[in-house]
N, C-alpha and C positions, 0 to 999 in steps of 0.2 A: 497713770500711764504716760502722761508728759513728761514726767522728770523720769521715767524709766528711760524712753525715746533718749530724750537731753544726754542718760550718761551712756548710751549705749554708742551714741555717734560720738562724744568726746571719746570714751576710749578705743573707736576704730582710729579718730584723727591722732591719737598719743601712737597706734600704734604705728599705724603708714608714715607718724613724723619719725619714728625711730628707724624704721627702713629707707627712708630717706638719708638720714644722718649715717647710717652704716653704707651705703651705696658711698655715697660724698667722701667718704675717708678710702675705702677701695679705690675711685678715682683718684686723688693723690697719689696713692699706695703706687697705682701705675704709673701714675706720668713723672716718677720720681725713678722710674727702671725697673721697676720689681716685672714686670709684664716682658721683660726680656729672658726671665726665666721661667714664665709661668709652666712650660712642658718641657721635657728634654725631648721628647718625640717631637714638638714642631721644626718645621723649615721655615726659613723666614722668605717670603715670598721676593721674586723677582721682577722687576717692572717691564721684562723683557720677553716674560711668559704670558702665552694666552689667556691665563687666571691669574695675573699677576694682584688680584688682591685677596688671592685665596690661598692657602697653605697647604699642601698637599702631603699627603705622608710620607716617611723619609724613602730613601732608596733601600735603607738596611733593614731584612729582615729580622731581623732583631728585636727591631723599634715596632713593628706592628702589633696592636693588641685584639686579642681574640676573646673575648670573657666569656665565662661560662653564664652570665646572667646578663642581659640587658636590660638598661634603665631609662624608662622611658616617663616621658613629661610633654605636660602642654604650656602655656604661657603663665607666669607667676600668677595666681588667683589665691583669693580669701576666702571661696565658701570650701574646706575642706573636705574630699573624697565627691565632691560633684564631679567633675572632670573624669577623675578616674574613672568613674561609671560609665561616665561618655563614651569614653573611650574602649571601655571593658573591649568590646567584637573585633576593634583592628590590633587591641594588642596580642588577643589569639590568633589573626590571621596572621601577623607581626611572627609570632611566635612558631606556627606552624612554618612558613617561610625561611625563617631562618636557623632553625633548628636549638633556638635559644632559650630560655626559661625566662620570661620578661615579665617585669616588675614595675609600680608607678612611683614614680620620683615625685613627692609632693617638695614646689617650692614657691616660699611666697616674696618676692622679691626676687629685682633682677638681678642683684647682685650675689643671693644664693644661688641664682641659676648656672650665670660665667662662673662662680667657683667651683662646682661641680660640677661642670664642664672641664674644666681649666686641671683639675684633680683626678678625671678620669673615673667621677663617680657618675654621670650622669652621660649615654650612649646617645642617645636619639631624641630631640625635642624641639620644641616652637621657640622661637624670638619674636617677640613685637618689630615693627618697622624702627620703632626709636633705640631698641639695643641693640638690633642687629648690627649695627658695623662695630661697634665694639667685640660682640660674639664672635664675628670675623676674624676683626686682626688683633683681637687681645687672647681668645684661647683657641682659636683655630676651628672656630663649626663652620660646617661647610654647609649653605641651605640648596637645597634639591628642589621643594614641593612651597604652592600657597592652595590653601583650598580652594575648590572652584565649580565649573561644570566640563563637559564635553568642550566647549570650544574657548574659554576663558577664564582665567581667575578673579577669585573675587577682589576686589578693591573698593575702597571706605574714600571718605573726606574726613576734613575737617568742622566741627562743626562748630559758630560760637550762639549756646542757648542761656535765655534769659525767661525770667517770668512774665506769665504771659499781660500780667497788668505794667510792669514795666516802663519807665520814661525813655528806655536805650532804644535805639530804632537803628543803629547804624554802629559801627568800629569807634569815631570818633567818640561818640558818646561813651564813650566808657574810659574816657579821660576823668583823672582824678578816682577813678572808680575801683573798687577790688572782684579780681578776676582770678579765679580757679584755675590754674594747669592740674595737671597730674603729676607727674615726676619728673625730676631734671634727665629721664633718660624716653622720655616718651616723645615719641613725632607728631601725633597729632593733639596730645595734650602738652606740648613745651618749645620741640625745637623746631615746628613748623607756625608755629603764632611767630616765634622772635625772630623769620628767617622772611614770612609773608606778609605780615601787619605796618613794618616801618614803608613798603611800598604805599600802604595805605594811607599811612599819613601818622602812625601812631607804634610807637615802642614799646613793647613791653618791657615792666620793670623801671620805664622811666615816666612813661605819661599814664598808666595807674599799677596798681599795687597788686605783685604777683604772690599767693598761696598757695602752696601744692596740698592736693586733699591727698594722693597717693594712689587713688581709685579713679577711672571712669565715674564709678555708679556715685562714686562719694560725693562728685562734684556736681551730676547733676540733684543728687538728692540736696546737697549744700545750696542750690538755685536755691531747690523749691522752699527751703528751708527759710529763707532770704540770709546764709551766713553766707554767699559771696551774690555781687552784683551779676556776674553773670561767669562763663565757664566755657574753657576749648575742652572740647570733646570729640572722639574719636564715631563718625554718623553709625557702625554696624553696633556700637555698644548702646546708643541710644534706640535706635531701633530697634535690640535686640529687647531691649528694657520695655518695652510700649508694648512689643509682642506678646509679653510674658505677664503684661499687666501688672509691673511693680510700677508705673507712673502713668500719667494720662496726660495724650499729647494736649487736651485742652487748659492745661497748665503752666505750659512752654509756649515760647517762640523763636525762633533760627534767625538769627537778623545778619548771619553770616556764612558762605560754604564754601570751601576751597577746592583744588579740582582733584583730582584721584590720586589715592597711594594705591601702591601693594599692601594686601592683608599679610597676617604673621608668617612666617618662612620656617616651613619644619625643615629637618636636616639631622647630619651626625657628627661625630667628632671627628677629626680629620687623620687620626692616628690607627684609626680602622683599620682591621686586616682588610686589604681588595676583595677577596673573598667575599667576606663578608657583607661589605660594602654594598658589592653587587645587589645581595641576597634583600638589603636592608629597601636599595633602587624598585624592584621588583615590586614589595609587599606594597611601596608606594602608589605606584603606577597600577596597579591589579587590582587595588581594593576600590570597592564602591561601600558608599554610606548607605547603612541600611536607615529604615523612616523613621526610629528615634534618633539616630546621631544627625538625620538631616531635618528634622524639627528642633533642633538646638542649633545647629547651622544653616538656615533659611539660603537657598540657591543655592546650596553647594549639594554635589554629591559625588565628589572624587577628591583627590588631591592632582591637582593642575602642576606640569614642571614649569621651570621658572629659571633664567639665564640671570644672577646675579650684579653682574657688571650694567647688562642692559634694561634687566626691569627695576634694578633698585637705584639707578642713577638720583634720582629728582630725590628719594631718599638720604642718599648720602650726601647730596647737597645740601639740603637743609638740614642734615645733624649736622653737619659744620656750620651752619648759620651763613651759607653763603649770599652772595647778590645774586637773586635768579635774575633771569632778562623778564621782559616784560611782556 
């Protein structure tokens, strides 16, 4: 059963390294200009407009799309058709709503997610806090919703966990040391360590050695595992894991937390007929989690709106790797 375990997490890590490698090459792909044609239905946004980072559909009706099926998705995941299930009751409410025939878009990576997006295969879906500004201003989704309650949405940290026998007690200590992210497109597993951590005194990728496992679960399973010294982790995914009894908090320890993101940002493509759009706004705002979708998502049970510019600021700072103040 050991060497079963052994090849079963090498071939998760071969695979999340190859969605890695395929993400990394779309990155170039863009910032070489391809992303200037990604839609003919986008506008390019104006710094002069009140959603100047958001792209809004054209003036011509012409360009608005109306489909006869919409595709719906939640955030890139590996256990196939779990989600969908999740999801099964709001995509009939979804569907009731808008008069649409709705379908689930499995995608496992983010970079299949912006290309069906970007292609106009894929209508209505989740982004993590770390693709979101790409999702933004590379194929034009527009996010509306994070899940939440009555009076707020939910929001996560960052968290860095290590094993609970462990010599690491602190950030610096994990100098020289190998440290788990998740993917070069993740915020609490990549571009909030490299944007929060040099205030601390410590760089990632310079003062120890960065692995992307491609998962949440992979890295913290990768702790327990001892194949990395320790791991940034996204707290609702850890938590969500302890819930569910796939690890036991008395085999970890948190010897680091960062202060609040926004959780993942549902939304639609921005090429939407208005019409429709509305219709999509609506099912948002109306629908309540019934008690199996809110035993998979502990504290939520609605989708909470969410002003993009203003709640996802501290976001978008740290995917650019900026100097926060202190």
């Amino acid at each position: 059963m050991p060497r079963l375990a052994t090849v079963f997490v090498l071939l998760k890590w071969i695979r999340s390294f190859t969605c890695i490698c395929i993400f990394l090459l779309f990155s170039v792909a863009l910032a070489m200009g391809e992303s200037s044609t990604a839609s003919s239905n986008s506008t390019t946004p104006s710094q002069d407009d009140a959603n100047s980072f958001l792209m809004k559909a054209s003036d011509d009706e012409t360009r608005w799309v109306m489909p006869s099926t919409l595709a719906f998705s939640y955030i890139p995941i590996d256990s196939k058709g779990v989600y969908e299930e999740i999801f099964e009751d709001f995509q009939r409410f979804l569907a009731k709503k808008t008069g649409k025939k709705i379908v689930y878009y499995s995608v496992y990576s983010h970079f299949a997610q912006l290309e069906a997006v970007r292609t106009g295969r894929l209508h209505i879906t989740c982004f993590s806090p770390g693709a979101l500004s790409a999702a933004v201003s590379e194929v034009g989704f527009v996010p509306i919703m994070v899940m939440g309650s009555e009076k707020k949405y939910q929001m996560y940290q960052l968290y860095v966990l290590v094993k609970k026998d462990s010599p690491i007690q602190e950030l610096l200590d994990l100098k020289g040391k190998t440290v788990a992210h998740v993917l070069p497109t993740s915020n609490s597993g990549n571009y909030a360590p490299k944007a929060l951590f040099p205030r601390e005194g410590i760089t990632p990728g310079k003062d120890y050695k960065i692995v992307f496992s491609g998962q949440h679960e992979q890295s913290v399973y990768g702790v327990g595992l001892g194949d990395y010294d320790a791991a940034c982790i996204a707290s609702d995914v850890y938590e969500r894991m302890l819930e569910t009894n796939r690890i036991q908090a008395k085999n970890f320890r948190i010897i680091w937390k960062s202060g609040d993101f926004p959780g993942s940002a549902f939304g639609y493509a921005h090429d939407l007929h208005p019409e429709l759009v509305e219709k999509i706004k609506e099912a948002f705002a109306e629908y309540r989690f019934p008690p199996a979708m809110q035993q998979n998502f502990p504290k939520a049970d609605r989708f909470f709106p969410i002003d993009y510019q203003r709640d996802f600021e501290l976001v978008r700072l740290v995917n650019k790797n900026a100097t926060l103040p202190k």
